[in-house]
N, C-alpha and C positions, 0 to 999 in steps of 0.2 A: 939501810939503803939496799936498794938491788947490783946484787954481785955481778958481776960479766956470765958466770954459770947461766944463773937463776933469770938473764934478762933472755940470753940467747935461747933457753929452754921457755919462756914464755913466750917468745916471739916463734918459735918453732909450734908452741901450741898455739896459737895464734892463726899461724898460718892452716895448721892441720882443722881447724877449726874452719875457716874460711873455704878453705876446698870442699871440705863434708861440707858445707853450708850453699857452696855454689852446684855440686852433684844433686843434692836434692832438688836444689829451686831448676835446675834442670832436666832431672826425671819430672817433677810435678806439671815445668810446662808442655814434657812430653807427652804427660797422661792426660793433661788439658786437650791439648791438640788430637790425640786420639777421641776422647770425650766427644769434642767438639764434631768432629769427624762422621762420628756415630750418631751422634744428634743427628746432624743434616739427612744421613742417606735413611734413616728412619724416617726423621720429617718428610721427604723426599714420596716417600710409599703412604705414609698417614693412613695405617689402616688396611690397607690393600692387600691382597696374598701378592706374594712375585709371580710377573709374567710366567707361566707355565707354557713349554714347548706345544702346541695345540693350534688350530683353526684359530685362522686371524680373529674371529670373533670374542678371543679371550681379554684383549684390550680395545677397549672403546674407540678410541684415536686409532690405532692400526685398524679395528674394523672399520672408522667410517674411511679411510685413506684404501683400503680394500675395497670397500664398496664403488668409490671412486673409481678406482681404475679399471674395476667390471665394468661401470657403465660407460667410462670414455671409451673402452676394448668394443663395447655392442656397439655403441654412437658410431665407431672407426667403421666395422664393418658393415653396418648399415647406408653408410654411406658410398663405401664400397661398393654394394650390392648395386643401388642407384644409379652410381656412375654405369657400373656394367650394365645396367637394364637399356638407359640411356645410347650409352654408342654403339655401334653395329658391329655386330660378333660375325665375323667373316672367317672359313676355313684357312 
């Protein structure tokens, strides 16, 4: 039979067992979770270089939101211009 030594020494490895066994399975879901991580912001780009600092023309989406805002900027002042032709410009 097992001594009082020999149970409390199995039970101590027991335990040291269960901890090493719980630090692992929680660095692995840390490394998952980084994995994981790193999947997405790749997936995210799929292919693409990264935005480089440059003329809006370098991302599609920012160029056409650029393009936009030139033409609502001309459409404003054109309108402008209009008005002014319109009302009487007095000293």
């Amino acid at each position: 039979m097992l001594t009082s030594a020999s149970a409390s020494a199995l039970a101590l490895a027991m335990m040291a067992l269960v901890s090493v066994s719980v630090s692992v399975a929680m660095a692995m879901a840390m490394a998952m979770a980084m994995a994981m991580a790193m999947a997405m912001a790749a997936g995210r780009t799929r292919g693409k270089p990264p935005p480089s600092i440059g003329p809006p023309g370098t991302c599609p989406r920012a160029a056409a939101r650029h393009r936009y805002g030139l033409r609502a900027m001309l459409v404003r002042a054109s309108r402008e211009r209009r008005f002014a032709r319109r009302t009487i410009q007095e000293p």
